[in-house]
N, C-alpha and C positions, 0 to 999 in steps of 0.2 A: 504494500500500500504506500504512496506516494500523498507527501502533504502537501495541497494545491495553495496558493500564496491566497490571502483575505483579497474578497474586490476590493477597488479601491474605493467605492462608494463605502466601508465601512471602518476603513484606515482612522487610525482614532489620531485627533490632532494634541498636541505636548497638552494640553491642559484636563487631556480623558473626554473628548468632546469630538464625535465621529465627524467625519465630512457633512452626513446627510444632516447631523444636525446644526454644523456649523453656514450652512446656507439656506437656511428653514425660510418657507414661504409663510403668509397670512398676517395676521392679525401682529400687532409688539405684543409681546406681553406687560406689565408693568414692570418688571425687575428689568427687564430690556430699555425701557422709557427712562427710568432710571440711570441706569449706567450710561447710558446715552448721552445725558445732560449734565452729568457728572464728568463723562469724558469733554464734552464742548468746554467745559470750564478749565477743566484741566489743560486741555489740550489745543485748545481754540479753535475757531471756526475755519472751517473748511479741511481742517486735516485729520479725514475720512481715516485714511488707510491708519493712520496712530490708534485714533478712537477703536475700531475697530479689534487692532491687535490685541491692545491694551486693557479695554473695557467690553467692549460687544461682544465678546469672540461669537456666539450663535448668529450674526448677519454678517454680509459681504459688504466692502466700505462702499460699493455701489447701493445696497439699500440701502445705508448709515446716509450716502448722500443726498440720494432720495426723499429721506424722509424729512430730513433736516428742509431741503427745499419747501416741499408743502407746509412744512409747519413754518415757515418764514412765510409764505404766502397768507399761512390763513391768519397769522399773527398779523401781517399787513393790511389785510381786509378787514378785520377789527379793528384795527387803531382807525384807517381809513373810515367805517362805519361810526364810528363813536366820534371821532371829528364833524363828520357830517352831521349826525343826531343834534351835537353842539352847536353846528351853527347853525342848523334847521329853529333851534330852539332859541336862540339870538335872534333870527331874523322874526320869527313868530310874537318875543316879546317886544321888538321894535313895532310890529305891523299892531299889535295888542295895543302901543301906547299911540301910536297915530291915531289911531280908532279911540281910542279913549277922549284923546285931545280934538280930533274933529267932533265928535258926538256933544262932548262937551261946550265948545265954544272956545275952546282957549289954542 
């Protein structure tokens, strides 16, 4: 009997952490969200492949970049959304006192 060499789909990476799990699809987990933000701090923005190494080891620095993207985006579109809200609500208590002061007489 001849012992046949492991795929390599199941080669276990230095940290006891197979390939298949080291490039998992779906959903972060929170312990992944986590270490994620933990590593941008550490390690600063944009440098995927460190985070990665260092902190994510279950995603590739291509989803580390990924994600970081969308979530600057949706970060963006909130702050954008809540700027607008503020000065929807500026301009509403301007239009409020014109109409007070016209209706008024003064």
């Amino acid at each position: 009997t001849s012992i046949l060499p492991s795929s390599p789909s199941r080669k276990m990476h230095k940290d006891n952490i197979s390939r298949f799990e080291l490039n998992k699809r779906g959903h972060w987990t929170n312990e992944e969200r986590l270490k994620f933000h933990e590593g941008v701090m550490k390690y600063g923005w944009g440098n995927w492949v460190k985070i990665q190494k260092k902190c994510v080891l279950t995603r590739s620095s291509k989803q580390i970049r990924s994600r970081a993207q969308k979530g600057k985006k949706k970060y963006e579109r909130n702050v954008r959304h809540k700027n607008d809200s503020e000065q929807i609500k500026k301009e509403l208590e301007v239009a409020s006192t014109l109409i007070f002061f016209k209706h008024n007489g003064k």
